[in-house]
Every structure is written in C-alpha cells, then in structure tokens.
C-alpha positions in Angstrom: 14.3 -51.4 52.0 14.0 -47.7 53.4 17.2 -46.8 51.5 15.6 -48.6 48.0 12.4 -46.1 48.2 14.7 -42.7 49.3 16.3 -43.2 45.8 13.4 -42.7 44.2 12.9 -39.6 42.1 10.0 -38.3 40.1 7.6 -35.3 40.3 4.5 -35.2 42.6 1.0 -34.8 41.7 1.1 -31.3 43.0 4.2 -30.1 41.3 2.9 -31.0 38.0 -0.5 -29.4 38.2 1.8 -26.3 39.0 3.1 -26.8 35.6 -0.1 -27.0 33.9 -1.2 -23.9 35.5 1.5 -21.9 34.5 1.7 -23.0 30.6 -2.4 -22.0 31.3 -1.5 -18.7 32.2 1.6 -18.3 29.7 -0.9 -19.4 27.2 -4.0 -17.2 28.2 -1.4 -14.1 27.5 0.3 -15.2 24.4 -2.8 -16.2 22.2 -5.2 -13.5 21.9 -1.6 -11.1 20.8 -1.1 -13.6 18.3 -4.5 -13.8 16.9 -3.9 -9.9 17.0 -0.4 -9.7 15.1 -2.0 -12.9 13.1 -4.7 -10.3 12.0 -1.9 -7.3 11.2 -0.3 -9.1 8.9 -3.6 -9.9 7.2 -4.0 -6.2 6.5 -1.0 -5.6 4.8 -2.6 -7.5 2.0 -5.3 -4.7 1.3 -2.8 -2.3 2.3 -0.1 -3.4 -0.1 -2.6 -3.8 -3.2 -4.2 -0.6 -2.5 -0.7 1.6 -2.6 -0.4 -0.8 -6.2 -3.8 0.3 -7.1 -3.1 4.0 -6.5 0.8 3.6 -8.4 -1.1 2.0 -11.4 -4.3 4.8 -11.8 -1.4 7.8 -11.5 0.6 5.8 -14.0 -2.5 5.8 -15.9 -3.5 9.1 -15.5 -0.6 10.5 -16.9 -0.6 9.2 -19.8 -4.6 9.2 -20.8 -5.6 12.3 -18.4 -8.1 10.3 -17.0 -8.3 7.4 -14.3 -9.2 3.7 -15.7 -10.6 0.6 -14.1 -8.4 -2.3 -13.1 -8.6 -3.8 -16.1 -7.3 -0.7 -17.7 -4.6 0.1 -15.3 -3.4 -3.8 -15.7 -4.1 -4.2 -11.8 -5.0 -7.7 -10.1 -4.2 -8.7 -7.1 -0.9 -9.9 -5.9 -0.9 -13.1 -3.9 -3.0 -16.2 -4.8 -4.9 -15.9 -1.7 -7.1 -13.0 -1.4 -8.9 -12.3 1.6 -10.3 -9.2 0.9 -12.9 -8.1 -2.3 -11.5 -4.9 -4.4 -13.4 -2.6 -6.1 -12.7 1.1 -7.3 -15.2 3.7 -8.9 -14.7 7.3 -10.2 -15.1 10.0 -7.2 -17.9 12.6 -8.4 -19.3 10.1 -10.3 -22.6 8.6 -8.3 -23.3 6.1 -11.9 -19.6 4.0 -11.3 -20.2 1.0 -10.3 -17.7 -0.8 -8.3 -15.1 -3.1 -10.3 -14.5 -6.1 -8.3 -11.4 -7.6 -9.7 -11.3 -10.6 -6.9 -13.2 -12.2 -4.7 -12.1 -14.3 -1.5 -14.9 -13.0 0.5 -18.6 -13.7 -1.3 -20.6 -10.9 -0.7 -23.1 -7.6 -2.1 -19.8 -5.2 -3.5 -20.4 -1.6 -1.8 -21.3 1.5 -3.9 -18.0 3.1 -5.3 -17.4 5.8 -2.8 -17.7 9.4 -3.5 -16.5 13.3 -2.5 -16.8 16.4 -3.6 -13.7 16.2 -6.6 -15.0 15.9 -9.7 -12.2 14.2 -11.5 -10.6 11.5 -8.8 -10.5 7.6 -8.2 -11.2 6.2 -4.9 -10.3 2.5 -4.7 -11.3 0.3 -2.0 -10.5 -3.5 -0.4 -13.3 -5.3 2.4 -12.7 -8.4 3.9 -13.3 -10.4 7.1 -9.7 -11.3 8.2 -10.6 -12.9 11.7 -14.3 -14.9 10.6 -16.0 -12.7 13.1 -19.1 -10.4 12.1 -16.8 -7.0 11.6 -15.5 -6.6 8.2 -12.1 -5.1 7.8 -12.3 -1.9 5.0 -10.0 0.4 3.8 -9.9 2.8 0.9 -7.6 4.8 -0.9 -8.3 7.9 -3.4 -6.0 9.7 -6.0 -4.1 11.9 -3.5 -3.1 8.7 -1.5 -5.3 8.9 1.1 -4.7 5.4 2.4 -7.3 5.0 5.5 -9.5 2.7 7.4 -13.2 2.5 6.7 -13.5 0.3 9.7 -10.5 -1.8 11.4 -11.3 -5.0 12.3 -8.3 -5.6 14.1 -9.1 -2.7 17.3 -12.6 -3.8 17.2 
C-alpha cells in the first residue's frame, strides 16, 4: 500500500501557485512594452503619409510654382485604416483652412498651422493611437521638417 502511494507523481498546491506568480511577473513586464511598441508602429502611419504628403506638394510645386491641396497633389491616405485625421494649409496664409482628406478620428480639425514663410505648406496628421485622452500630432512643412506636435507614445 505504502509502495502504491510513493509512485504517485503530480505537482503540489504550492509549486503551482509558484508558477502562477511567475507568468504574473513575466506578464506585468512584457505588457505595458508591448502596448508601447503596439503604439510605435501606429505612428508610422502618420509618419509615412506625411513624407508622401511632402513628396507629392514638391512634385507639385515644381511643376505649378505653387503648393496645392490634397486633392490637387492626388494625395489620400494609404492603408484602409486610418487612425489619424490629415489636414494641410498654406504657411503665411492665416485664411487656409485645413483640408481634411480622412477621418478615423471624429473630431473639430485644428487651424492650418502657420510661420513666418510666406510661400510654404505645412501638413499635419492628429490621432488618438492608444484611446486615452492625449492625442498623438505631428506635422510636416515644405523643408521636411517632419516633427511631433505632441507624442502620445512618451506621454
């Protein structure tokens, strides 16, 4: 009987909640840099249209001498899911109103940025890519100044 009960084999109670607290731990590490590199690779979108936006106005430039909207320059997004808003005005020019040429984010479009250059395009994408309250914005202007507005990903 003793010999039928030694032969036994399985894992204890205590060996198994081990187990669970290391996959916890293993888990409480590997998540929130997903989520992060999850979030990265959601920029690239807006990153990626707006070095096609900037290819498109200096195509369009040189050939008309001055910079068109997207409908103009032929430009929609690539992808067919958008998560950020584009729009694009004419820098020196306070009456441009931004062009939004798609929408996966519903929301007011911001003013069409402005600088001192009075002949330039600056073209910009928004977008929430982690459904928190920050919004994710980036711009880029006709010497291809490609820069964060506000980076939802550090904040």
């Amino acid at each position: 009987m003793l010999k039928k009960m030694q032969s036994k084999k399985g894992f204890t109670l205590i060996e198994l909640m081990i187990v669970v607290a290391i996959i916890g731990i293993l888990a409480a590490i590997a998540i929130p840099n997903f989520l992060r590199f999850q979030a990265k690779s959601k920029q690239s979108e807006a990153k990626t249209n707006l070095v096609g936006i900037f290819t498109a106005q200096t195509s369009y430039f040189s050939e008309n001498n001055v910079f068109g909207d997207f409908a103009q320059i032929a430009w929609s997004p690539v992808g067919s899911k958008q998560i950020y808003t584009y729009f694009s005005g004419a820098t020196g020019d306070s009456k441009a109103p931004p062009v939004i040429a798609a929408s996966a984010w519903v929301g007011t479009p911001a003013p069409a940025m402005s600088n001192t250059a009075p002949v330039g395009f600056t073209a910009g994408a928004i977008g929430n890519i982690d459904s928190d309250t920050v919004l994710d914005s980036w711009y880029v202007n006709d010497v291809k100044t490609l820069s964060p507005i506000s980076d939802d990903v550090t904040a």
